[in-house]
Every structure is written in structure tokens, then in C-alpha cells.
N, C-alpha and C positions, 0 to 999 in steps of 0.2 A: 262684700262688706258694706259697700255704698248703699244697696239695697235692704240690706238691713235697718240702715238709719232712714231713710226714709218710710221705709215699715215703721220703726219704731216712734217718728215724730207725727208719722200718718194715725196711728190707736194711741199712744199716748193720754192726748186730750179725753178722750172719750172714757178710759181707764180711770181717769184723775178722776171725773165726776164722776164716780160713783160713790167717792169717798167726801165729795164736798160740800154737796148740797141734800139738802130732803128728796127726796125722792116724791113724784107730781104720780101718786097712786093713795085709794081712797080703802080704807078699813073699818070693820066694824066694830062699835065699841059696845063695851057689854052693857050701856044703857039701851042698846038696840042701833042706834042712828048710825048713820055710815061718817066716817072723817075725813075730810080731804087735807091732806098734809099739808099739803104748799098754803092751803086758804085757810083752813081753821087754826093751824099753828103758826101764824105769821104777824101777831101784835107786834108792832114795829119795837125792838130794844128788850124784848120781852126773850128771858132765857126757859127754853121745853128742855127737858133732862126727860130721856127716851130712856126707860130701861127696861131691858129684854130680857124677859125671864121665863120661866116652866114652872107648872106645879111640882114636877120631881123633882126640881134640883133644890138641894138643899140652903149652898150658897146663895142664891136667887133672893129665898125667902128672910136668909137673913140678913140680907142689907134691905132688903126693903122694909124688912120692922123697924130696924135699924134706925133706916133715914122717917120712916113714918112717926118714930117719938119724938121727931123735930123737927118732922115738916112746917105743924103752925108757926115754930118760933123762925125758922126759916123763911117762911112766905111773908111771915111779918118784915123782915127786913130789906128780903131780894123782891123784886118782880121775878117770877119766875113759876113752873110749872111744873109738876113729875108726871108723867106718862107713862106707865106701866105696860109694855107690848106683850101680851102672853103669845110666845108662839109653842104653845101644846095644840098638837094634832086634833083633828077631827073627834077622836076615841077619847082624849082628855079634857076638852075644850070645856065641859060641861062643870068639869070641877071650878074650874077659875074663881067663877064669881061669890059660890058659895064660901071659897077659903078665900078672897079678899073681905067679903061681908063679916066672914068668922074672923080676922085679925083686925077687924077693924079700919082698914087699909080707904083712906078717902081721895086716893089718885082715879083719874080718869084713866080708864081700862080698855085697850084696842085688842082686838084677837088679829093675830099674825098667821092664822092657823095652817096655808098654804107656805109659811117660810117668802114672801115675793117680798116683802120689805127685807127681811134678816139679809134675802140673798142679794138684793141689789144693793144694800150695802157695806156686802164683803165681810159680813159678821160670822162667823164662825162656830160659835158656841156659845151657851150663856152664862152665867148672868155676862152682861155686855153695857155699857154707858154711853148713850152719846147726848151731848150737850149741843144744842139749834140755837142760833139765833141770827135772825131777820131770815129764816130760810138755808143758812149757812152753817155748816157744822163746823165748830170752835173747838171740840173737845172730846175725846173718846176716849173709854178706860174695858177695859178686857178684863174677867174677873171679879174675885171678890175676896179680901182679907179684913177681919174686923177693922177699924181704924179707917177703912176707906172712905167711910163717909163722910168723915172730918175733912177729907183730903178732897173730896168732891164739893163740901161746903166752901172750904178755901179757894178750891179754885171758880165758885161758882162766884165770891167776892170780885174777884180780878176781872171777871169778863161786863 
């Protein structure tokens, strides 16, 4: 049993970060450039709203219209960012940019295409929310149900 707990206080730590911080790995965004997480998303007090979607998923698409008919009015009041993560495979990757150009969609666009961000952290499926700020994740929502976006503005208030 002893050994257990010190198992357990031994990975522990190492567990917890996966879930805390941004993850110090570089992606490429569909303007071509590469991003390095930790540097390009780190305006000190500035909120990144990560959301990780697919071109198939349906849900995906519609919070991202969603929150895209009020992203100006939004950015007008928060400091803050939306980051679109596409993680569609290699086969799909190609769609992305065409269907955010076709909805109009003016988020900066990473491809996730290998899944190494979704899995380092501990994301499971999409559509997926995570809220950064100074490096630090503040906030994650799994999912998608119309009204969520109200709910992610609200809490995008508080932070």
C-alpha cells in the first residue's frame, strides 16, 4: 500500500501538467507559418479560446458560426483570441481552409493534423474548448449544445 502512494505522488505531478499549462509544441497554421504555443500565445492577461474541431463534425461547425457572429462584438470588449485547432487527418486537412474561407470564419487556423496537441492534452473528442491565459489553462468545456456560447462569453467575463 506504501508503495502505492509513493507511485502515486511520484507521476502525479507530471499527470497534473498535462492539463495545466499549454503545451511548449510548435503547429502549423493554415496561413502557412508554424506557432509556437508557449511564445506566440502568451500576451501577458490576454485570453486564447483553443477550439478543436473537424471538418465532419457537425457540432464543431456550429459553435463556431455560432461564436463567429459575435466574435467582433466580443473582441470589441474582451482582450482575447479564438484559435480554431483543426485536427482532421492528413486525408481531410485540405478541406479546412476552403470551409473556414466559405463561412466566413476570421479565427486564426492551426492544423493539429498528427492529434500531438489534442493528446497531450487529454482531449478526447471534439468539438473541445480550452481557455489560456498567461500560458495557464483557466477553463475547458467538452462539447457542444446551442447556448454554449453565451456560456463561454460569460465565463470569458470573469476570467
Amino acid at each position: 500500500m506504501t508503495k502505492i502512494f509513493y507511485l502515486l505522488l511520484f507521476f502525479l505531478p507530471s499527470i497534473s501538467n498535462i492539463y495545466t499549462e499549454l503545451p511548449d509544441i510548435s503547429l502549423k497554421g493554415a496561413d502557412g507559418k508554424m506557432y509556437e504555443l508557449q511564445k506566440d500565445f502568451a500576451e501577458k492577461d490576454k485570453l486564447y479560446v483553443f477550439s478543436f474541431w473537424a471538418t465532419w463534425c457537425v457540432p464543431c461547425l456550429a459553435e463556431l458560426d455560432e461564436i463567429n457572429d459575435q466574435y467582433d462584438d466580443w473582441k470589441k470588449e474582451l482582450n482575447f483570441e479564438l484559435i480554431a485547432v483543426a485536427t482532421d487527418d492528413a486525408r481531410t486537412e485540405k478541406r479546412v481552409k476552403p470551409l473556414a474561407t466559405g463561412k466566413g470564419w476570421t479565427y486564426r487556423i492551426l492544423f493539429d493534423s498528427n492529434q500531438e496537441l489534442k493528446r497531450r492534452l487529454g482531449i478526447v473528442d471534439v468539438p473541445h474548448t480550452i481557455v489560456v491565459k498567461n500560458n495557464k489553462i483557466v477553463y475547458t468545456h467538452s462539447g457542444y449544445s446551442p447556448g454554449d456560447e453565451a456560456d463561454l462569453y460569460d465565463k470569458l467575463k470573469t476570467l
